[in-house]
N, C-alpha and C positions, 0 to 999 in steps of 0.2 A: 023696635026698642033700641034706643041708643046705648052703645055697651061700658057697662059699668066696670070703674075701677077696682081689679083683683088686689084685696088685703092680705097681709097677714099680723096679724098682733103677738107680741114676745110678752110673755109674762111668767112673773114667779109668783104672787101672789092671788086675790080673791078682787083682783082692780077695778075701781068703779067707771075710771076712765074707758075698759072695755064696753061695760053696760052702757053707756053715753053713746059708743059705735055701733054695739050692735041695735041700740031705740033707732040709732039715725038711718041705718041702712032700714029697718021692719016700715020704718015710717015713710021711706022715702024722700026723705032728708036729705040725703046724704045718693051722690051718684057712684056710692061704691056698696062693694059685697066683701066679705071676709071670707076668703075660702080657707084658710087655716089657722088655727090660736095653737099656738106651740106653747110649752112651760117648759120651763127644766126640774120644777118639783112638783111629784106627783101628789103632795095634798094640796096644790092652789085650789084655790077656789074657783080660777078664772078658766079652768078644765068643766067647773059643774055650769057655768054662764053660760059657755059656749053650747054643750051641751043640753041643757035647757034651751037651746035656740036652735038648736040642729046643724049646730054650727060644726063640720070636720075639727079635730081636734086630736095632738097629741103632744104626749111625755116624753122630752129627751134628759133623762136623769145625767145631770153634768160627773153627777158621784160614780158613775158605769163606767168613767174616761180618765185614764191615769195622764194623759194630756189632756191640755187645755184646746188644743190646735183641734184634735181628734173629734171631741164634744162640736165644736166650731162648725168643724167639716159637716158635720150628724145635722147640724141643725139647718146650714146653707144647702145640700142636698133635698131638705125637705119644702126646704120653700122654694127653689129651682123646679119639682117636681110638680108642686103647687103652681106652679106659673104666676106666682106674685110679682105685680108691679110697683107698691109702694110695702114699705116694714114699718110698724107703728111696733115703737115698745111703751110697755103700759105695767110699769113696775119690774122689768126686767132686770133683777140685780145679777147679770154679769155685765162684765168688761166687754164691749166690742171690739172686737180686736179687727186686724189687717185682713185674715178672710171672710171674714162679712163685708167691710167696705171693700174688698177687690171685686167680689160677688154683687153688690148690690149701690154700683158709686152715685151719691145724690139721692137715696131712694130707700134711707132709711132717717126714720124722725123721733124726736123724744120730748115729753113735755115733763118740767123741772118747774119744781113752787118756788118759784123766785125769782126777780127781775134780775136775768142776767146783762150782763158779766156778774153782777154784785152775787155772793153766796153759791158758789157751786158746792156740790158734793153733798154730802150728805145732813139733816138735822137742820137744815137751811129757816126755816119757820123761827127758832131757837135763836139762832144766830143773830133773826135783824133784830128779833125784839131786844136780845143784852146790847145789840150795836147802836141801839135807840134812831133806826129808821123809821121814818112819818110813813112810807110808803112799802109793801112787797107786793108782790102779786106770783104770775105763772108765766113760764113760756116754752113755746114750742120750737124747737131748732132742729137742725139739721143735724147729725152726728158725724161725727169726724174724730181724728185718732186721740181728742183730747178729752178731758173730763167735763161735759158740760159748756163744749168751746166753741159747737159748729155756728153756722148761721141763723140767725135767730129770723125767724118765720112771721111770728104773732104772736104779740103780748097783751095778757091784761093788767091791771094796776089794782090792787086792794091796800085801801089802809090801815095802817096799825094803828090801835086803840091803845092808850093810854092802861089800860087794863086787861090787855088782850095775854094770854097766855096760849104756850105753841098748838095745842090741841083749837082754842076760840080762832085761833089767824087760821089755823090748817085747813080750817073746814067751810070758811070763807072763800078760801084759794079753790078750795078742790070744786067749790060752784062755779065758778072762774075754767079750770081746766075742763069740767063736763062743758064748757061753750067755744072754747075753743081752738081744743082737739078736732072737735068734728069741721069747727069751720077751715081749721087749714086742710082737713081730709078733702073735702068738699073743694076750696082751691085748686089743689092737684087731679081730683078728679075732672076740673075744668078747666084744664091746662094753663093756671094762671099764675103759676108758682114760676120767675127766672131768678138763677141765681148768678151775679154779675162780680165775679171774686167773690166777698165774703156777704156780703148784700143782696138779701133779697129783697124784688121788683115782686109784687103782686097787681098784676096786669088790672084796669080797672076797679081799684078799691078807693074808697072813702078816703078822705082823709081826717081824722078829727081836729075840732078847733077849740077845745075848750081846754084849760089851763086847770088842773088839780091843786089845790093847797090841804095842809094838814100840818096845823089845827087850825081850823079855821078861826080870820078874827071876832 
């Protein structure tokens, strides 16, 4: 059996984006396994997913840690320990700071509802509709010391509806991210992810030809 790519997933919430990893690993989907789902609060939900799936899993409450470094260290310990090869975070609201990236460089990823550069940060959905974008979607990038800044992986593209309101576009997007989170996991677990400076090279993929409009004439 060819050896599968060791996870770990960061979350604070009840993330659906987990459920989407762990369908792909049960199904075989996906040439990776999740050996650890860390939270830093202990009511996520995404503690009962794992759980439910037999998935190792633990609580590093950030509120135990009168530094931020401290927490940091709690959490890089656990997945060093874990022998994780790639860090997916899936609703992870802290800050990644320099000892995660010194810990883990290239080898952590995060997917954000919104075609970056455009709308980082947070309420993003909100944002393009007052900005009157034709287009948002999701994507997945690399993390790096900025907010939403690393190398952008895989994107998809969803349109904004004339009528769409942030909850109608959200959950649009979030169909979007359950396809392809797993496919960039799947990428790296098939060594086909290079990053060349800020540019990712996904060895062997597709390229599309078809040109988007919105609104159409």
């Amino acid at each position: 059996m060819a050896k599968k790519l060791r996870l770990a997933v960061l979350a604070s919430g009840g993330d659906t984006n987990l459920q989407s990893i762990i369908d792909g690993c049960q199904q075989d989907t996906l040439d990776a396994e999740i050996a650890l789902v860390v939270c830093n609060n202990p009511g996520a939900g995404a503690l009962k997913r794992a759980e439910a799936a037999g998935i190792r899993n633990i609580c590093i409450n950030h509120r135990d840690f009168s530094e931020r470094a401290d927490f940091d260290r709690a959490v890089v310990t656990a997945l060093q320990d874990a022998q994780v090869e790639l860090i997916v975070l899936a609703g992870f609201m802290r800050i990644i700071s320099a000892v995660f990236l010194e810990a883990f460089p290239q080898r952590i990823i995060n997917i954000h509802p919104a075609l970056l550069p455009a709308f980082p940060g947070l309420h993003v959905q909100q944002k393009a509709i007052e900005y009157g974008a034709r287009f948002s979607g999701c994507t997945v990038h690399f993390v790096d010391d900025g907010v939403d800044t690393g190398p952008i992986i895989v994107q998809a593209v969803v349109p904004i509806h004339s009528d769409d309101t942030e909850e109608t576009l959200s959950a649009r997007i979030l169909e979007q991210e359950h396809k392809i989170y797993p496919q960039a996991i799947q990428w790296f677990a098939q060594d086909r992810v290079k990053l060349e400076g800020r540019k990712v090279v996904i060895t062997d993929a597709e390229r599309p030809q078809q040109a988007l409009i919105n609104p159409l004439p």
